[in-house]
C-alpha positions, -999 to +999 in steps of 0.1 A: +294-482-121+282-484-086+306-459-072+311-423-071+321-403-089+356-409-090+378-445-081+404-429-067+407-394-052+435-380-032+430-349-008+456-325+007+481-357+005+514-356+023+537-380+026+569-379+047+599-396+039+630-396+055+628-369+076+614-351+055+584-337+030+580-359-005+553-342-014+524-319+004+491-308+002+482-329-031+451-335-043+435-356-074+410-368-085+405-401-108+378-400-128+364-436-141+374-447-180+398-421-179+433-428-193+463-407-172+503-400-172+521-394-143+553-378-150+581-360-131+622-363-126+640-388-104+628-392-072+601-365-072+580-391-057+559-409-086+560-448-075+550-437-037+525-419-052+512-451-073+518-471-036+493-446-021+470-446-046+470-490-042+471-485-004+502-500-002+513-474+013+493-445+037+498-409+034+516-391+066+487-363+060+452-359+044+437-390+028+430-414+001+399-428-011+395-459-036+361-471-045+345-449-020+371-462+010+393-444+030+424-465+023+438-457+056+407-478+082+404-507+058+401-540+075+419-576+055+384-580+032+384-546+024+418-545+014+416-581-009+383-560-026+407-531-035+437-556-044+410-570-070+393-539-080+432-523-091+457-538-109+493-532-102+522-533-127+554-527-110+589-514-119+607-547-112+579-572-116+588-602-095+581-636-108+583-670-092+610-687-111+603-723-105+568-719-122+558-713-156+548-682-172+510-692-175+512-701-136+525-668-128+501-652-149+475-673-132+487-667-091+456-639-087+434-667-095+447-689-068+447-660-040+413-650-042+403-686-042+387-689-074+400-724-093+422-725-121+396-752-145+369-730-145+392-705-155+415-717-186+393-703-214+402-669-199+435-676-191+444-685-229+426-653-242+445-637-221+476-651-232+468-650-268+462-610-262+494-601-247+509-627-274+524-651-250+502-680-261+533-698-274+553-694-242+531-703-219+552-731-203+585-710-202+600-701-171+604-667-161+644-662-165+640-676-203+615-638-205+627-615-225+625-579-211+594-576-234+579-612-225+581-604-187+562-568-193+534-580-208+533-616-187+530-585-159+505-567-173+484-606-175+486-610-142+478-572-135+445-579-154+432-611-148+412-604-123+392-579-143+404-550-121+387-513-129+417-495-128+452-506-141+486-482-124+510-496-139+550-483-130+571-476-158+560-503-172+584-492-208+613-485-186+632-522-201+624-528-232+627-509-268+606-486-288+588-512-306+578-529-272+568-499-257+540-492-285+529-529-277+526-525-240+509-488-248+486-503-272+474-533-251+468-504-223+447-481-246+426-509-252+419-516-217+411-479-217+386-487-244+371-512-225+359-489-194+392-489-169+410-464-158+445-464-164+475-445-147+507-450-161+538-437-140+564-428-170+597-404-176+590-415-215+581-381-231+578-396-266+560-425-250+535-400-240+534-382-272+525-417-289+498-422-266+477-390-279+471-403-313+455-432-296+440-421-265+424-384-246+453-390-222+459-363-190+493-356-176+498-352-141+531-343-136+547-342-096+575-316-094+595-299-062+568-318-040+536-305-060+516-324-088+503-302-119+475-313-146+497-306-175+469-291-197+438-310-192+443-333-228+482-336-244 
């Protein structure tokens, strides 16, 4: 890897919301190939901590590095490099409804530029993995609540991103769909990205340690804890 030590690193991060303190004086450290929970109650602060982390969002005080950048100074290319180099699954992932799955899947593609024929070979493996080979021309209101997860978790990926945050990503679907999602995530963890999963899912969590060294970084009354360095 041709960065430092770690590919994303918070320091003494505040972030004001409303008038008021989310969260101060937080500070983490990502390390690279390591697999992480971030857990706390309702409105503690978890998704604007994902947005920060992404730089969609900046932090009212200290900052936030990603791949050796200060995500508050970057300029439109600097951004696009970060937008490829992370993956983002979010809470409500949006889809355009007029296209098919396999085009939604594939939109990454066509943002950064890079055409769709040299990339089908990719695009199909990709498919096959998350298992949506079969509804690849579906729209995205015929989805199940399971479909649309893992179509998300495609498009989060296709771009070969090094780290994958991914937003309550089980919050939708059932037990059995939410060992599929975790599983296709531990193997991305096996293959050298980092992985931050934002999740309320304690059993989720326990699941995950028979598979994976995972951390928990919990965020309560505005501070984030390592919850014991493995689960």
């Amino acid at each position: 890897m041709h960065w430092g030590l770690d590919v994303i690193e918070l320091e003494d991060v505040g972030y004001n919301y409303g008038g008021g303190a989310l969260f101060s004086n937080l500070s983490v450290q990502l390390a690279p190939g390591s697999f992480y929970f971030l857990t706390g109650p309702s409105g503690a602060g978890k998704t604007t901590l994902l947005k920060l982390c992404y730089g969609a969002l900046t932090p009212t005080t200290g900052r936030v590095r990603a791949f050796n950048m200060d995500v508050r100074g970057l300029d439109r290319d600097q951004m696009a490099y970060l937008r490829r180099r992370i993956g983002v699954v979010h809470q409500d992932c949006r889809f355009l409804d007029h296209l098919p799955v396999v085009e939604n899947i594939a939109l990454p593609l066509t943002v950064s530029g890079r055409g769709l024929q040299n990339e089908q070979g990719n695009l199909q493996e990709l498919m096959t993995w998350v298992g949506l080979s079969e509804r690849r021309d579906a729209l995205p209101p015929e989805l199940s609540g399971g479909e649309r997860q893992r179509a998300a978790l495609a498009r989060a990926v296709i771009l070969s991103p090094d780290v994958i945050i991914a937003d309550e990503p089980t919050g939708n679907v059932d037990w059995e769909m939410s060992q599929r999602l975790l599983r296709l995530l531990v193997e991305l963890n096996h293959m050298g990205k980092t992985i931050l999963v934002a999740t309320h899912d304690m059993s989720l969590i326990r699941a995950a340690k028979n598979q994976v060294q995972a951390r928990v970084l919990r965020i309560s009354n505005r501070q984030l804890q390592l919850a014991g360095a493995d689960l």
